[in-house]
Biopython code that builds the backbone (N, CA, C, O; Angstrom):
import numpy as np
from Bio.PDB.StructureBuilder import StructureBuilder

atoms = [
    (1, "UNK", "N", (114.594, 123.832, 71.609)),
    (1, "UNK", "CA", (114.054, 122.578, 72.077)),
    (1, "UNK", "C", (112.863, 122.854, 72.984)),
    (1, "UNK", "O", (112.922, 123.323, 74.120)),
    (2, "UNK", "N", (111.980, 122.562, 72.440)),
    (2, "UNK", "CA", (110.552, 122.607, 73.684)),
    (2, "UNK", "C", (110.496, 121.343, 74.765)),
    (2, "UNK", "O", (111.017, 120.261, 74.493)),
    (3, "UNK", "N", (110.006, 121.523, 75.658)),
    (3, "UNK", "CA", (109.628, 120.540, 76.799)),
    (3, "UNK", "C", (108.596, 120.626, 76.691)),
    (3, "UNK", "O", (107.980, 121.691, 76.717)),
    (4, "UNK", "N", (107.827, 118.846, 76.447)),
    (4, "UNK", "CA", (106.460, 118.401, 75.982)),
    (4, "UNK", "C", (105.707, 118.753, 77.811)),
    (4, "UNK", "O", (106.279, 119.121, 78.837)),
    (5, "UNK", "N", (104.257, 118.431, 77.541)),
    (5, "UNK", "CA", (103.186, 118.956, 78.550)),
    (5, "UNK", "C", (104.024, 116.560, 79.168)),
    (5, "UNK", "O", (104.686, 115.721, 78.558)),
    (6, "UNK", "N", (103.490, 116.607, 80.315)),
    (6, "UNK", "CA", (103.287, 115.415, 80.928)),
    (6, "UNK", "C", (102.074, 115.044, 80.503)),
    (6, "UNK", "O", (101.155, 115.861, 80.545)),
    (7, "UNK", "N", (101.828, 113.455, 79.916)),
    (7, "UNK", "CA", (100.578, 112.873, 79.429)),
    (7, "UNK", "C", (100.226, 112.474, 80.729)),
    (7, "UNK", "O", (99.253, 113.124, 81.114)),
    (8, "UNK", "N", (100.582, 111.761, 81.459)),
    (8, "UNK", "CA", (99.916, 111.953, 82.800)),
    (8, "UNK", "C", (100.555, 111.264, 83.867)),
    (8, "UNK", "O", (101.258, 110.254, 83.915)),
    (9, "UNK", "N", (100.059, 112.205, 84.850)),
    (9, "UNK", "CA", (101.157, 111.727, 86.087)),
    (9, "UNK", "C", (100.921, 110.257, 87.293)),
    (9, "UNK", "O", (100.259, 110.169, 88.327)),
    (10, "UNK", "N", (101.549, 109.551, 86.771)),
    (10, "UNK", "CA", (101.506, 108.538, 87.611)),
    (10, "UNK", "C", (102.032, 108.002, 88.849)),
    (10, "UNK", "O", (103.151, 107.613, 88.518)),
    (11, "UNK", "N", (101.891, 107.766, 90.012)),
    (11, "UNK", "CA", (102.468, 107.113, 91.351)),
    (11, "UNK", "C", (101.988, 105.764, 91.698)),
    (11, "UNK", "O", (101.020, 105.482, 92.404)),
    (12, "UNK", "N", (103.037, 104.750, 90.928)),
    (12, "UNK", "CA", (102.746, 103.270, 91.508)),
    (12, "UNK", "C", (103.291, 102.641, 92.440)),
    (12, "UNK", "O", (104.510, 102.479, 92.496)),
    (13, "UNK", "N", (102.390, 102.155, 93.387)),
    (13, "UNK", "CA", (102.886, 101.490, 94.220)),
    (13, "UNK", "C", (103.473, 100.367, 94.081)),
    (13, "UNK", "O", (103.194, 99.735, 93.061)),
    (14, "UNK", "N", (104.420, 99.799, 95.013)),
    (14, "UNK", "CA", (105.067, 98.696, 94.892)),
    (14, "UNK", "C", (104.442, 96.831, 94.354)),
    (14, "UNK", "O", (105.000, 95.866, 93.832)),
    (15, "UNK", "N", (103.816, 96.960, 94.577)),
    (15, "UNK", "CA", (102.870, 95.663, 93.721)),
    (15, "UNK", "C", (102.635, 96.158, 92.586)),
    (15, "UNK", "O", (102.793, 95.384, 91.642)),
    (16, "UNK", "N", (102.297, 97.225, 92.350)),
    (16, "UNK", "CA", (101.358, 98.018, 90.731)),
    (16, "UNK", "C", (102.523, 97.800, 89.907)),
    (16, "UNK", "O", (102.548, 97.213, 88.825)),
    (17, "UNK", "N", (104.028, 98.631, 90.876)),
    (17, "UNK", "CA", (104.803, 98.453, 89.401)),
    (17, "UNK", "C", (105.495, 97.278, 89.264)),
    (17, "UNK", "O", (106.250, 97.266, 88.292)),
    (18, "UNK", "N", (105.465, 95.933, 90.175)),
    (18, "UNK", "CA", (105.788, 94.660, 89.686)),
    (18, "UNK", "C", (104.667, 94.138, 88.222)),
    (18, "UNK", "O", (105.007, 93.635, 87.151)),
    (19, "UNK", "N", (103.449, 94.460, 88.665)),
    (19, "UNK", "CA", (102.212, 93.904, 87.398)),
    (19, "UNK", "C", (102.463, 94.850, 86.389)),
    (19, "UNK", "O", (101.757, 94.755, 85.386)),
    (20, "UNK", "N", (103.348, 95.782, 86.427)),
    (20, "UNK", "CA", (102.781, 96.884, 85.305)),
    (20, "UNK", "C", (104.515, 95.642, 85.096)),
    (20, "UNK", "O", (104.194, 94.465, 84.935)),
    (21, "UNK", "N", (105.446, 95.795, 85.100)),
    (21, "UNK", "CA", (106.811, 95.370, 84.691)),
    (21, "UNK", "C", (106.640, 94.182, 84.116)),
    (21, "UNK", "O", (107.346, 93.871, 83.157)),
    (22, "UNK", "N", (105.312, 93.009, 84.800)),
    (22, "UNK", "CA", (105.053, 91.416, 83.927)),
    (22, "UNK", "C", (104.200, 91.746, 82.829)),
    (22, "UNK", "O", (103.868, 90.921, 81.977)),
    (23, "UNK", "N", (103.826, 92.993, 82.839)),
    (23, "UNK", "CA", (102.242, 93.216, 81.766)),
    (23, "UNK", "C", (103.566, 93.756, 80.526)),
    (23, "UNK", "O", (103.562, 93.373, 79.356)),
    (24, "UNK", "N", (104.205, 94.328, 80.889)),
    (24, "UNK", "CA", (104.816, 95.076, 79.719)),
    (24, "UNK", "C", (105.642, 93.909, 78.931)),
    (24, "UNK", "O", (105.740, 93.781, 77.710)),
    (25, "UNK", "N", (106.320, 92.934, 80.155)),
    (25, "UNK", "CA", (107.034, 92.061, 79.581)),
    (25, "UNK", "C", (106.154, 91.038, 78.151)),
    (25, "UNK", "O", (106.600, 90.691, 77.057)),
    (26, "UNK", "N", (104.784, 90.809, 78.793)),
    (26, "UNK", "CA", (103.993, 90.308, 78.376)),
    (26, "UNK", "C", (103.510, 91.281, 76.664)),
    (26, "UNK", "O", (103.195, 90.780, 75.586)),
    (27, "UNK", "N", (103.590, 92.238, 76.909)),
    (27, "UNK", "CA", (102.872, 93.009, 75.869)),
    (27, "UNK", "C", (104.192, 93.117, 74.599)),
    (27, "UNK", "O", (104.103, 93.057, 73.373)),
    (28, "UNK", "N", (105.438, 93.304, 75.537)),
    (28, "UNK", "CA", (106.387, 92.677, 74.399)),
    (28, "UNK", "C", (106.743, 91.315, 73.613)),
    (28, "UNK", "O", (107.397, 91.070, 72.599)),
    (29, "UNK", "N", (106.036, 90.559, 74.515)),
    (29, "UNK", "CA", (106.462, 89.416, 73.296)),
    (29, "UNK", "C", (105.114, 88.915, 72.819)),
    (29, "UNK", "O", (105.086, 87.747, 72.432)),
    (30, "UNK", "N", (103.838, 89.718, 72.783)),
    (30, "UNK", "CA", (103.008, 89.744, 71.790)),
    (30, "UNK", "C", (103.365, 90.657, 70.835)),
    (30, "UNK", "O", (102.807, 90.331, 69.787)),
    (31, "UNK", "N", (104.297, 92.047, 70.633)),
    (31, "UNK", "CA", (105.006, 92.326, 70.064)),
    (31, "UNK", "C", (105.627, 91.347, 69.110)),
    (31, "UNK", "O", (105.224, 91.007, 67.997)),
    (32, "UNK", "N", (106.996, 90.858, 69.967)),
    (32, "UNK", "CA", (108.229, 90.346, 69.298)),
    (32, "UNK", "C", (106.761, 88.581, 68.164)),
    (32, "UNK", "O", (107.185, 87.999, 67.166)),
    (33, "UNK", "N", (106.016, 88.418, 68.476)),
    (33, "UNK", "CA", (105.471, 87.325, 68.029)),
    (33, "UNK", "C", (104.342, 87.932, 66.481)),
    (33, "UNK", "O", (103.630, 87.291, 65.708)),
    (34, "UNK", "N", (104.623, 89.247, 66.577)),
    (34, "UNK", "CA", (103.969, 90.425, 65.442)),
    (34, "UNK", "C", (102.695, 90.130, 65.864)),
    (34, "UNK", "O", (102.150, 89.561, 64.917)),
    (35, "UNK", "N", (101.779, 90.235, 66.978)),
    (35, "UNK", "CA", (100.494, 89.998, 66.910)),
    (35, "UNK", "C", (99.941, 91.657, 67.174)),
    (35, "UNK", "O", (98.723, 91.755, 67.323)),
    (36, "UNK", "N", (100.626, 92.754, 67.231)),
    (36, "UNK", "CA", (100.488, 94.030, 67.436)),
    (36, "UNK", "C", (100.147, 94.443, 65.848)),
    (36, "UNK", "O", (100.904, 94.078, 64.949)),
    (37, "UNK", "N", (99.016, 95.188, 65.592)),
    (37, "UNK", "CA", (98.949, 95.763, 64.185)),
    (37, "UNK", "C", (98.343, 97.241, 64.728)),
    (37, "UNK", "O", (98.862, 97.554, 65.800)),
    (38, "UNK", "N", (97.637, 97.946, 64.367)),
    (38, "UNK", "CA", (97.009, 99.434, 64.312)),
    (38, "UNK", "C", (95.474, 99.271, 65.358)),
    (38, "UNK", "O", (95.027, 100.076, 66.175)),
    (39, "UNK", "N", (95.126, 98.393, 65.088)),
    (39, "UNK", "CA", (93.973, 98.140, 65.290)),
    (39, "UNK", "C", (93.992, 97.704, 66.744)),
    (39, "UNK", "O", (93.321, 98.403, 67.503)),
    (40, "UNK", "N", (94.684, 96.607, 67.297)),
    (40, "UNK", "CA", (94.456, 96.083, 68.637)),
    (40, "UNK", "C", (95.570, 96.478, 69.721)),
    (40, "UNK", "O", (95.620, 95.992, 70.851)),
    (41, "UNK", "N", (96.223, 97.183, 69.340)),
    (41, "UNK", "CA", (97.158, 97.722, 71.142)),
    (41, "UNK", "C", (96.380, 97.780, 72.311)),
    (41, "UNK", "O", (96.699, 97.281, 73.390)),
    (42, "UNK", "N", (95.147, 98.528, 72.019)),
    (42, "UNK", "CA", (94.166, 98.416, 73.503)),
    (42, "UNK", "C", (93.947, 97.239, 73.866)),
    (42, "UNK", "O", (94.417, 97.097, 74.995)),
    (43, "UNK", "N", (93.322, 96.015, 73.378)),
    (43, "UNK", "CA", (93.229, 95.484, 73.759)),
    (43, "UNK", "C", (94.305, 94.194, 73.923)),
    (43, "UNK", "O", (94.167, 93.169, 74.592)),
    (44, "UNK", "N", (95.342, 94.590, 73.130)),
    (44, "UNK", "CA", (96.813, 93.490, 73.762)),
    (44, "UNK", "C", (97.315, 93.851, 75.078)),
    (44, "UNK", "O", (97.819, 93.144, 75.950)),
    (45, "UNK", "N", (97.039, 95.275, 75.036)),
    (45, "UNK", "CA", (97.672, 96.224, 76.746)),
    (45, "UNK", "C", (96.870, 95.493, 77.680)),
    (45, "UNK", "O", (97.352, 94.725, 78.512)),
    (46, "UNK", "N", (95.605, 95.737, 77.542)),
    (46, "UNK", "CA", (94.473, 95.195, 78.464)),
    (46, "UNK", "C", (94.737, 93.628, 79.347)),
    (46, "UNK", "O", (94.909, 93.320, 80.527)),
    (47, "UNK", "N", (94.631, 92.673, 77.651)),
    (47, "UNK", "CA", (94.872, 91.217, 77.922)),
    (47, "UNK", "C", (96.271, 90.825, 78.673)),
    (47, "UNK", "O", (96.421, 89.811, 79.354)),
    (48, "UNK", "N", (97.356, 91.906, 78.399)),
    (48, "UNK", "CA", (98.825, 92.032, 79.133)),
    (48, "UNK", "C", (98.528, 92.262, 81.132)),
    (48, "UNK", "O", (98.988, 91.560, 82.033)),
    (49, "UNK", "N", (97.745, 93.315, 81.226)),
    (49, "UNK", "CA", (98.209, 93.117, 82.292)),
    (49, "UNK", "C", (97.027, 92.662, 83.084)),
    (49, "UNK", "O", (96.996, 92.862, 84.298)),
    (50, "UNK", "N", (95.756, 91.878, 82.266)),
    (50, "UNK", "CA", (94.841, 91.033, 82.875)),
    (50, "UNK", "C", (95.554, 89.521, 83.620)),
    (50, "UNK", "O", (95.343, 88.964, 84.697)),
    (51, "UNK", "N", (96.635, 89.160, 82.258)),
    (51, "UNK", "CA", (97.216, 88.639, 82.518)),
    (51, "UNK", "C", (98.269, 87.853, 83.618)),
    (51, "UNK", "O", (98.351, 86.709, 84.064)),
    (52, "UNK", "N", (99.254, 89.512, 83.849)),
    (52, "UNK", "CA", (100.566, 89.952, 84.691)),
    (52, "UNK", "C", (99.397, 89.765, 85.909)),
    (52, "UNK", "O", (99.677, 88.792, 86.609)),
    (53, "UNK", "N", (98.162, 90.454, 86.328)),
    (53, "UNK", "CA", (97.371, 89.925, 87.398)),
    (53, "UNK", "C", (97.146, 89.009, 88.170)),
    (53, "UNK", "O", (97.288, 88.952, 89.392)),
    (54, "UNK", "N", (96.552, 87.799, 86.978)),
    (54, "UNK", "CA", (96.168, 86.396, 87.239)),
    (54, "UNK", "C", (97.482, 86.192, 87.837)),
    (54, "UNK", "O", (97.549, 86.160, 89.066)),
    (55, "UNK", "N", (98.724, 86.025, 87.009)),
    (55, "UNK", "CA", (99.684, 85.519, 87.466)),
    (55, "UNK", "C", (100.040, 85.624, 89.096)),
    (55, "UNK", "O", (99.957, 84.788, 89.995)),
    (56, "UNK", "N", (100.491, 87.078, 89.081)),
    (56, "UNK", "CA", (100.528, 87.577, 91.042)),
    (56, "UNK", "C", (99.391, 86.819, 91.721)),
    (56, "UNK", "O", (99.684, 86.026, 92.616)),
    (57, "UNK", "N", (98.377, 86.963, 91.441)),
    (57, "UNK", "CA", (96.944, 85.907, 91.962)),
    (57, "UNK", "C", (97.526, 84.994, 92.448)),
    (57, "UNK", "O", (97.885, 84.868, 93.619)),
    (58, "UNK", "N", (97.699, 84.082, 91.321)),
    (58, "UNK", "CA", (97.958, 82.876, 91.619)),
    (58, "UNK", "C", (99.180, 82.459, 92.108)),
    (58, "UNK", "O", (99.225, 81.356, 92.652)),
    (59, "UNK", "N", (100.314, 83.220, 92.008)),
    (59, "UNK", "CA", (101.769, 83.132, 93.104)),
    (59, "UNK", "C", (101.627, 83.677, 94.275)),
    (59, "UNK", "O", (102.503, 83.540, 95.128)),
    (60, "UNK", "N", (100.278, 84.522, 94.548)),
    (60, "UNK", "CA", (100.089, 84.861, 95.768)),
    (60, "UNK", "C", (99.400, 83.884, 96.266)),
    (60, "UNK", "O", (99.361, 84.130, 97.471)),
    (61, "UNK", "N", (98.819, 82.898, 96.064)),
    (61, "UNK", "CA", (97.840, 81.818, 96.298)),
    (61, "UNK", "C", (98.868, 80.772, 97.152)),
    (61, "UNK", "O", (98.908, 80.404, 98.326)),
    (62, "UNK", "N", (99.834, 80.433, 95.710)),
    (62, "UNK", "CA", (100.809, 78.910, 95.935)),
    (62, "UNK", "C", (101.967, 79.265, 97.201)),
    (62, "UNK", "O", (102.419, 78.333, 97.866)),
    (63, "UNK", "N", (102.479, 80.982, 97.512)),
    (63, "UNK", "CA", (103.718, 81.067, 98.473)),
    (63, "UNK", "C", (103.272, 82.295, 99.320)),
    (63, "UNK", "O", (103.058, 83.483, 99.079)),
    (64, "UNK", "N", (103.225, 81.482, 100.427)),
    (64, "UNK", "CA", (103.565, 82.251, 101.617)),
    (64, "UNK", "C", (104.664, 83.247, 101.931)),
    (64, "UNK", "O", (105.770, 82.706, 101.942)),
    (65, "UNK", "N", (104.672, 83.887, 102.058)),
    (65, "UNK", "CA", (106.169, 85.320, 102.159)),
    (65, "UNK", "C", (106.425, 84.804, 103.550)),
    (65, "UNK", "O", (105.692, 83.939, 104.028)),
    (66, "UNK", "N", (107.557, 85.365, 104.287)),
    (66, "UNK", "CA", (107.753, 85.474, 105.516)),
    (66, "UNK", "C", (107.131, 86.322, 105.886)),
    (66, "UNK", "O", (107.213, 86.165, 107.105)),
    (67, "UNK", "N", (106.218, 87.593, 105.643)),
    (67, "UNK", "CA", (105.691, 88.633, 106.342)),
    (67, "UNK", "C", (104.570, 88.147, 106.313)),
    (67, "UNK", "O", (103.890, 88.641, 107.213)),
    (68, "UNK", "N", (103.826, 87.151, 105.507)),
    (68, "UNK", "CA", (102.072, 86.529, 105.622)),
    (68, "UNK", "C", (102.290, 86.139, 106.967)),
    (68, "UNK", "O", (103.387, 85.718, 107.332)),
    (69, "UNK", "N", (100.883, 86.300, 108.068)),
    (69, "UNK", "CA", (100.703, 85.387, 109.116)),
    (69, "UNK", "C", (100.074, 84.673, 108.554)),
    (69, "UNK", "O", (100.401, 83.611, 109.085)),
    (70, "UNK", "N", (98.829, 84.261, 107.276)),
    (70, "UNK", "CA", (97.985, 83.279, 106.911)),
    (70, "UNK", "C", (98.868, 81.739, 107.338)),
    (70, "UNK", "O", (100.094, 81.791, 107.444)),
    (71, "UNK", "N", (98.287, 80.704, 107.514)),
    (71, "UNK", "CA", (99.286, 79.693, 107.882)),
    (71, "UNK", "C", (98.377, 78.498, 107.646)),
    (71, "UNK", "O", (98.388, 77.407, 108.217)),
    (72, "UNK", "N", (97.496, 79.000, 106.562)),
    (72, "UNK", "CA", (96.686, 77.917, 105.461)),
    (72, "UNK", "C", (97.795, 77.656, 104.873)),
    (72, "UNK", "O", (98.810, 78.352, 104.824)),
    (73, "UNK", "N", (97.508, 76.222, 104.239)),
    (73, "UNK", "CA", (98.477, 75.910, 103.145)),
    (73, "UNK", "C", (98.210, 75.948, 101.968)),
    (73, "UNK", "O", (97.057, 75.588, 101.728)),
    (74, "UNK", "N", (98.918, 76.294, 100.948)),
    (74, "UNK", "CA", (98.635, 76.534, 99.729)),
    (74, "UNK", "C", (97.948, 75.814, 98.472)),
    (74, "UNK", "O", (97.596, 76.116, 97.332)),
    (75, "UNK", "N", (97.952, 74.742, 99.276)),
    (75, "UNK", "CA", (97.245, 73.389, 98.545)),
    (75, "UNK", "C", (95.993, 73.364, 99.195)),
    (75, "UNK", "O", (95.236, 72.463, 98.834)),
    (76, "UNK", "N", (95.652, 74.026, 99.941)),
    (76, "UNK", "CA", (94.580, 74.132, 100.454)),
    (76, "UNK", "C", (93.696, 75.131, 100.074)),
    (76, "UNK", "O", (92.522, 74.961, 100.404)),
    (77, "UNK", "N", (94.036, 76.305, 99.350)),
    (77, "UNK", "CA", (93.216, 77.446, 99.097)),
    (77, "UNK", "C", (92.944, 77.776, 97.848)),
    (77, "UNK", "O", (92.239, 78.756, 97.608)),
]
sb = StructureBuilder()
sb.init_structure("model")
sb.init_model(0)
sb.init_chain("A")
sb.init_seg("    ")
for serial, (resi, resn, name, xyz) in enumerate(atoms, 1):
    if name == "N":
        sb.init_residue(resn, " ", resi, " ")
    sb.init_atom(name, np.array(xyz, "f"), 0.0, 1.0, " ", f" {name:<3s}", serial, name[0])
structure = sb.get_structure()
């Protein structure tokens, strides 16, 4: 049994691997919907976690955490 080389070494931080976990979710059900063929994985990966992004964006926009001091309101920004 050989042990393959590492394709590459990654360390994500705690936000990275929430967007990488909505991007993948995302990239699977362009999967499960067969829109994956030979040709476009790069750019379904891409649009996945452009995606998983916007999203955090914009839930970071609408809710305040208990650790934010910001004390704009969310309807406001």
């Amino acid at each position: 049994m050989s042990i393959r080389e590492p394709i590459a070494a990654l360390k994500l931080e705690g936000s990275e691997k929430e967007v990488m976990h909505a991007a993948s979710r995302i990239f699977a059900a362009f999967i499960a919907a067969g829109h994956l063929d030979e040709t476009n994985q790069d750019q379904l990966i891409e649009t996945s976690v452009r995606v998983a992004v916007e999203v955090a964006r914009q839930t970071d926009l609408a809710i305040q955490s208990d650790g934010e001091t910001n004390t704009r309101s969310a309807l406001s920004r």
